[in-house]
N, C-alpha and C positions, 0 to 999 in steps of 0.2 A: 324553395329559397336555399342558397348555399352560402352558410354562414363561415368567416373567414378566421383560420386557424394561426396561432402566433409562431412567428418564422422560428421562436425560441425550441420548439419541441423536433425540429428538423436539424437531429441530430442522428449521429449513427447508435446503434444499439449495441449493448457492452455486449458483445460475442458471448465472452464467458460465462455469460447469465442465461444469456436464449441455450448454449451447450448444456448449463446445469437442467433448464428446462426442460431439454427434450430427453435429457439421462433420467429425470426423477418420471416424466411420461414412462420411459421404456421399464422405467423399475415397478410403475403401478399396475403392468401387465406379467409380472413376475419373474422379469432378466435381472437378472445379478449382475448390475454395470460396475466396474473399478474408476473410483472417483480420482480421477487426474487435472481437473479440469480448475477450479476454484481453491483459491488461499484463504483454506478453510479447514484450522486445527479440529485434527480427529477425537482430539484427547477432549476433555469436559471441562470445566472452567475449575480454576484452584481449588481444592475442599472447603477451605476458610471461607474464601468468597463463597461457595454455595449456603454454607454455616450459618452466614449473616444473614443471608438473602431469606434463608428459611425461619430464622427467629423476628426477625421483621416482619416477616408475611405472618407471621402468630400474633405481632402486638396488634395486627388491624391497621393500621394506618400507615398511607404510601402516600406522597403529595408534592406538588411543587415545591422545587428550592430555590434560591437565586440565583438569577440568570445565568449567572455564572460558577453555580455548581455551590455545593457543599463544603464547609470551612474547613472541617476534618479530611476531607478528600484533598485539597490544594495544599494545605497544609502537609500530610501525609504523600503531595506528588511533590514537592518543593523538599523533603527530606530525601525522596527515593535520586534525585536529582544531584544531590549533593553526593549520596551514597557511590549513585553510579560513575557520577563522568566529575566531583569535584566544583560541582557549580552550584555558586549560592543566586538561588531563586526564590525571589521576593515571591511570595502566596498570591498577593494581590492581583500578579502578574500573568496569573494564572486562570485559563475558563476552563471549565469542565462542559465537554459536547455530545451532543449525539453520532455517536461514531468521529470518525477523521471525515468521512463525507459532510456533515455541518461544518467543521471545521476550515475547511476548503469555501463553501460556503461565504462563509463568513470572512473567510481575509480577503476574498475576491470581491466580496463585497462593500468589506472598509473601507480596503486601502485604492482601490481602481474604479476609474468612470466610462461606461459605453465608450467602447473603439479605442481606449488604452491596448497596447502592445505588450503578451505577458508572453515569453519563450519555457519551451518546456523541451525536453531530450526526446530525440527518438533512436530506438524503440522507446515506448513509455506509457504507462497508465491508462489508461482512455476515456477512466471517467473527468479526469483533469480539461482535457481536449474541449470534451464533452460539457462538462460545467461552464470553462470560458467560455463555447461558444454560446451556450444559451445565458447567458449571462450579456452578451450582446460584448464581449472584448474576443479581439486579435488574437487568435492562435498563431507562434513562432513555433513551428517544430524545429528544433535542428537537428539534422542526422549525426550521430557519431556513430563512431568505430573503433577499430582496435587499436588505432593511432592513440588515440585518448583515454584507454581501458573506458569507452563508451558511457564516455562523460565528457559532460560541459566545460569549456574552457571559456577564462577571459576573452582568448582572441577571438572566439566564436563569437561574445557575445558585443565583442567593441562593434567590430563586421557588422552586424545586424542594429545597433545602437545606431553607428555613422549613419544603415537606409536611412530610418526614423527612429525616433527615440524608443527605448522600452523602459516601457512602466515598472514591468514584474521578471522574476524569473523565479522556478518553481522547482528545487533541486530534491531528486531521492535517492538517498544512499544508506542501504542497500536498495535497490532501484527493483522496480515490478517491469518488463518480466524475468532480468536475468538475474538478480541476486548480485550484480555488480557492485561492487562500493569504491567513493573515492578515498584516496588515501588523505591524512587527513593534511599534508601539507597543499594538496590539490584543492582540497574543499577552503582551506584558507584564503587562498588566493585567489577564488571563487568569493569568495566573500569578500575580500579586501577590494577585486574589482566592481561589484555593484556596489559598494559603496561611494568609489573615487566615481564611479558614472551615476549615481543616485538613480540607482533601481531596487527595487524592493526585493529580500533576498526571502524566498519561505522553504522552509526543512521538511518536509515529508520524512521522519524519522520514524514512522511504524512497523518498520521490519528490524530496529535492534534489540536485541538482548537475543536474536535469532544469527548468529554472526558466528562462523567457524576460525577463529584466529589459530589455534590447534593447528589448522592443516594448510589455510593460506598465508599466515603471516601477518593480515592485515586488521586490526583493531578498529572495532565501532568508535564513529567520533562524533559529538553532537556540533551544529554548526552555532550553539549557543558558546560554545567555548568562543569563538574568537570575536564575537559582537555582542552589543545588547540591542542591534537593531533588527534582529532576524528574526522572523516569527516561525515559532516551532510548530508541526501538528505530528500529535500521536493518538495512540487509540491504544483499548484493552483487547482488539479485535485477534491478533494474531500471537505475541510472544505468550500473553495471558490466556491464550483460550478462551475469550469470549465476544466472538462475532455478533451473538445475536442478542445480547443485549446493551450493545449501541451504545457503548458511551466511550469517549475519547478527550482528549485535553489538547490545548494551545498554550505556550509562552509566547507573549506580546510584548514588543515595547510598552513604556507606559502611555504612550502618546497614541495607542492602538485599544486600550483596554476597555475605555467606556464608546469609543464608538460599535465593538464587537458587540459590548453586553446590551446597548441601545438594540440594536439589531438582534441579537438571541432571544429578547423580550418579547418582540413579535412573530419570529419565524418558529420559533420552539419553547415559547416561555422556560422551559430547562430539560435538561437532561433527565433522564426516568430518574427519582430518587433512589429507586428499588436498586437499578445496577448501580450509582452512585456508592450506596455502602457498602454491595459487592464486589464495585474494583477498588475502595480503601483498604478489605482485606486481602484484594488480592496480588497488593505489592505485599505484602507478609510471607510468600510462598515462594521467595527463592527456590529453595532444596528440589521442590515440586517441581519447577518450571524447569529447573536444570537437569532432572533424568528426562523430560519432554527434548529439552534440545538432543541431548544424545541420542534420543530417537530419531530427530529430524538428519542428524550427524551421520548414523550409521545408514539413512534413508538416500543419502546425497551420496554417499560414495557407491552404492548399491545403482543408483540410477544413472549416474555420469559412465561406471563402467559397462551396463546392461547397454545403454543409449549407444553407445559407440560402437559397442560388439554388433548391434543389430544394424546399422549402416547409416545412422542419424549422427551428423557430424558440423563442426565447429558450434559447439555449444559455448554460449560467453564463459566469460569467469563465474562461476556462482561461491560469491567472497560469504553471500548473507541469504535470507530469505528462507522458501522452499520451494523455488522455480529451477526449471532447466532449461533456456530458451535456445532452443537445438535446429540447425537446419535439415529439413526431409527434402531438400530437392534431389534427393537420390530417389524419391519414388513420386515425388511431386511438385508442380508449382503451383497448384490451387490448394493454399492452406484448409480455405475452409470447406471445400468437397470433400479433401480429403479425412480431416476431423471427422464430418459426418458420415462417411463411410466407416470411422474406425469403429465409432460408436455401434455403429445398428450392425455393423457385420462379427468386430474383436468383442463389442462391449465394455469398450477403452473409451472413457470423455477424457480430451483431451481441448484446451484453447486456441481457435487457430494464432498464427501471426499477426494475422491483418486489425485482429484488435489493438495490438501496440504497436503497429509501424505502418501505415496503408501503403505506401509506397513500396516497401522491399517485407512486407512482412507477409507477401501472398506462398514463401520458400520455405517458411519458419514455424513452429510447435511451441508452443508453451507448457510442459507437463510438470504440474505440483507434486510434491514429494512430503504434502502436511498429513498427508493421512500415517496408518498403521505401516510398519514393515510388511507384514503380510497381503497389506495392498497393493505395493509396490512392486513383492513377487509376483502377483495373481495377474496382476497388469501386465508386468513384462513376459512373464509364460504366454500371454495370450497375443499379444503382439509378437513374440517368436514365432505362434503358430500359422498366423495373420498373412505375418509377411514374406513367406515360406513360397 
């Protein structure tokens, strides 16, 4: 008997993860791979936060919170809020998630119904792609370019509105894979437009407080500034150093907040408590996170100049993040053969293209720059010797 499988799992596979895979295979055979591959801080999660995390784990008890996360926690994201970008955000307004992946989740699931139209940038993310589709709604990729600093415009999005309507659109700046960001009169206008078209605007803002204004000019902007109808998602996963213990936040309209928590009650009753108290502490750790940026700082001007010397050319803007999305058609146009040759032959993991852009991203490299300096040399000595 052949029992039948739901069309929902007949998605592509995040490249980046099958690459982390076969890196962590070739390291359990004892090759010393340079981790280029995954936006995944090297550094260890704030002191503070670890501090909590360990005096909690001595009172004994870890347990569900409400669906919507801890009061001390929303309370204490709703100051860091203010602190940063000048916005007063109501607590209320606020869910504490399991990573930015619940988060995603959950607004795809509130706000849109089966075969709704949600547009999203290309290059871009792929778990996004990937979620809508199993999610049973319309992938819009739109291509951008350099026309646009590889970003979404109104006019893109009228264009695609006139086919048939769009439900959603999904904006990130600092954007995965290039570290692009918009500027913030861009993202405005962006904003002002789904609203005049009543499409639902959502901010993917987990790559700020990672943003080089220093050297590009361009200042992190939350797209909560210019509405209260945009739903924010972020996460502890990358400025804070802590990937792997999964917890993340959303700003909701109000008109958004009990249908998410309805929803997180059944899909995740709550976020781990345990990370809960450790990212309340771990807004506390400015000073900490900001010798980490200059890391990632001094790691980006290191790789933008190695990347070009070694023949890898028009790499985007990278305003933010710790990506470099560089084209190799100087030595290939199968992204992802060529990845895996880097791997088993340099012992460079690196992400192909085609995870962020299928169409034009079979030319293109994705290589992170979160790890160590020292990784970065070790990486690029090895790929000089490589590709010699």
């Amino acid at each position: 008997m052949t029992l039948k499988q739901s069309a929902r799992g007949v998605v592509e596979p995040f490249h980046a993860m099958d690459v982390l895979a076969r890196a962590n295979a070739l390291r359990q055979t004892g090759v010393d791979v340079a981790y280029l591959c995954v936006g995944q801080p090297e550094a260890p999660a704030p002191k503070k936060a670890l501090a909590a995390a360990r005096a909690m784990l001595d009172s004994g008890t870890v347990g569900y919170t409400d669906a919507n996360g801890r009061l001390d926690l929303r309370n204490a994201l709703a100051e860091y809020h203010r602190d940063r970008y000048g916005l007063d955000i109501n607590p209320q307004h606020i869910v504490v998630t399991t990573g930015s992946s619940a988060g995603f989740n959950l607004a795809f699931l509130s706000l849109f119904d089966p075969g709704d139209r949600v547009a999203i940038a290309a290059p871009g993310y792929p778990a996004y792609r990937n979620i809508l589709k199993a999610l049973s709604l319309e992938v819009v990729e739109i291509e951008t370019d350099e026309s646009t600093r590889w970003a979404l415009t109104p006019e893109m999005l009228a264009r695609e509105h006139a086919i048939a309507p769009l439900k959603g659109v999904l904006v990130a700046s600092p954007a995965n894979p290039s570290g692009t960001m918009m500027t913030p009169d861009a993202l405005q206008a962006l904003v002002q437009a789904c609203s005049d078209m009543n499409i639902r605007f959502i901010s993917d803002e987990i790559y700020h407080g990672l943003t080089y204004p220093e050297d590009t000019g361009i200042e992190e902007c939350s797209a909560a500034r210019f509405s209260d109808d945009v739903i924010i998602i972020n996460s502890f996963s990358k400025y804070f150093c802590m990937t792997g213990w999964r917890v993340g936040w959303m700003i909701l309209p109000e008109d958004v907040v009990r249908p998410v928590e309805r929803l997180a009650q059944s899909l995740y009753i709550s976020a781990p408590e345990l990370s809960q108290v450790a990212a309340r502490y771990a807004l506390d750790c400015k000073d900490e996170l900001e010798i980490i940026r200059q890391g990632y700082r001094k790691n980006r001007t290191l790789l933008l100049e190695r990347l070009s010397e070694l023949g890898f050319k028009d790499i985007l803007p990278v305003d933010g993040a710790f990506y470099a999305y560089a084209d190799c058609s100087s030595f290939t146009n199968d992204s992802m053969h060529f990845a895996h040759k880097m791997l088993d032959e340099a012992h460079v993991a690196v992400t192909p293209g085609i995870d962020f852009d299928p169409v034009r991203g079979h030319s293109r490299l994705r290589f992170s720059f979160a790890g160590s300096t020292a990784t970065m040399q070790t990486a690029l000595g090895r790929l000089e010797s490589w590709l010699k």
